[in-house]
C-alpha positions in Angstrom: 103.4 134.9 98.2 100.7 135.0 95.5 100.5 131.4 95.9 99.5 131.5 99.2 97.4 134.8 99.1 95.1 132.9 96.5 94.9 129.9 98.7 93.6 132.4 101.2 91.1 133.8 99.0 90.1 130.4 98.3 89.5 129.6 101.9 88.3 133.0 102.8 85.6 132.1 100.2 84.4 129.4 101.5 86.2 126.0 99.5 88.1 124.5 103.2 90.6 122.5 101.1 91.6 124.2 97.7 92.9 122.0 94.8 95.9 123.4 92.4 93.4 123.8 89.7 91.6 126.2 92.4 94.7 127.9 92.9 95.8 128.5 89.4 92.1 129.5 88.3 92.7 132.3 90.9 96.1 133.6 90.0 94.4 133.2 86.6 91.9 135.2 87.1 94.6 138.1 87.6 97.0 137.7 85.2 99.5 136.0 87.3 101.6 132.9 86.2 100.9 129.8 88.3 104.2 127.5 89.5 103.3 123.9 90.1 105.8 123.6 92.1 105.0 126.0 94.7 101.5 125.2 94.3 101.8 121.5 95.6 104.6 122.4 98.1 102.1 124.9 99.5 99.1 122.0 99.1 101.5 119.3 100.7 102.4 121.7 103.9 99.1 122.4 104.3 96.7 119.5 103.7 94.7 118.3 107.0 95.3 121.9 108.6 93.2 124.1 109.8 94.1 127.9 108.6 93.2 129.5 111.7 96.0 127.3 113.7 98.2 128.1 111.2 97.7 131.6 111.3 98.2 131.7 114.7 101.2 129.6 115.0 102.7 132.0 112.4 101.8 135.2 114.5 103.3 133.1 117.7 106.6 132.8 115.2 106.8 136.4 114.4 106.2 137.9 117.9 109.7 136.2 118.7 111.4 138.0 115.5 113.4 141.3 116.4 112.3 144.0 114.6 115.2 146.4 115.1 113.1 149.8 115.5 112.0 148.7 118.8 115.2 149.3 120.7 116.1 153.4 119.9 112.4 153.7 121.0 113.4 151.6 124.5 116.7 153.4 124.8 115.1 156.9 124.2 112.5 156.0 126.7 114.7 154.7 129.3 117.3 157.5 128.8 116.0 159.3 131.8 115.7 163.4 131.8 118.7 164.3 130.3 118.0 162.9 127.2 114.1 164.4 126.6 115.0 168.2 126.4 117.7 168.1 123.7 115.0 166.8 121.1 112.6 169.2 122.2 115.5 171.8 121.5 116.6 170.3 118.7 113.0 170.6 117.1 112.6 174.2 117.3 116.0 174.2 114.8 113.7 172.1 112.4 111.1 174.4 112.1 113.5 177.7 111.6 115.1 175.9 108.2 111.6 175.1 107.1 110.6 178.9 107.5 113.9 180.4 105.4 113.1 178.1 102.9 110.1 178.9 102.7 111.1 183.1 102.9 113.9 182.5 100.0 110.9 180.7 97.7 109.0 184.0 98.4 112.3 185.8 97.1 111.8 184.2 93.6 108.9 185.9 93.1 106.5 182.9 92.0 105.2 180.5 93.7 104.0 176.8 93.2 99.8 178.1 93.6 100.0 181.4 92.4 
């Protein structure tokens, strides 16, 4: 990832085709080690490309990735009205346990900004 972050950084500052030395001056420039390797694998999959295309092919890519959060949100939402008042009663509950621990900190007789 650092590899391709300072290839970024390199385009984003203005040099449209970044050489290794560019790269590794960058990751230089921060401490970082530089890996030839994944320098000119990086160079090699890039070179005649523009980095807007690619950026946008890579969005395209992602959009098709499941994300796994995204279906308890669907399910909830599509679980009709029997399903929306038990967490509206189970909220109430939450906030009770949050006041008697609050009351039993009061019991101790200090508090964190007394």
């Amino acid at each position: 990832m650092k590899v391709i972050a300072a290839y970024l950084l390199a385009v984003l500052a203005g040099n449209t085709s970044p050489s290794a030395d560019d790269l590794k001056d960058i990751l230089g420039s921060v401490g970082a080690e530089a890996d030839d390797d994944k320098i000119e694998l990086l160079l090699s999959e890039v070179k005649g490309k523009d980095i807007t295309e690619l950026i946008a092919s890579g969005r395209e890519k992602l959009a098709s990735v499941p994300s796994g959060g995204g279906g308890a949100v669907a399910f909830a939402a599509t679980g009709g009205g029997a399903a929306a008042p038990a967490p509206a009663a189970a909220e109430p509950k939450k906030e009770e346990k949050v006041e008697e621990k609050e009351e039993s900190d009061d019991d101790m007789g200090f508090s964190l900004f007394d």
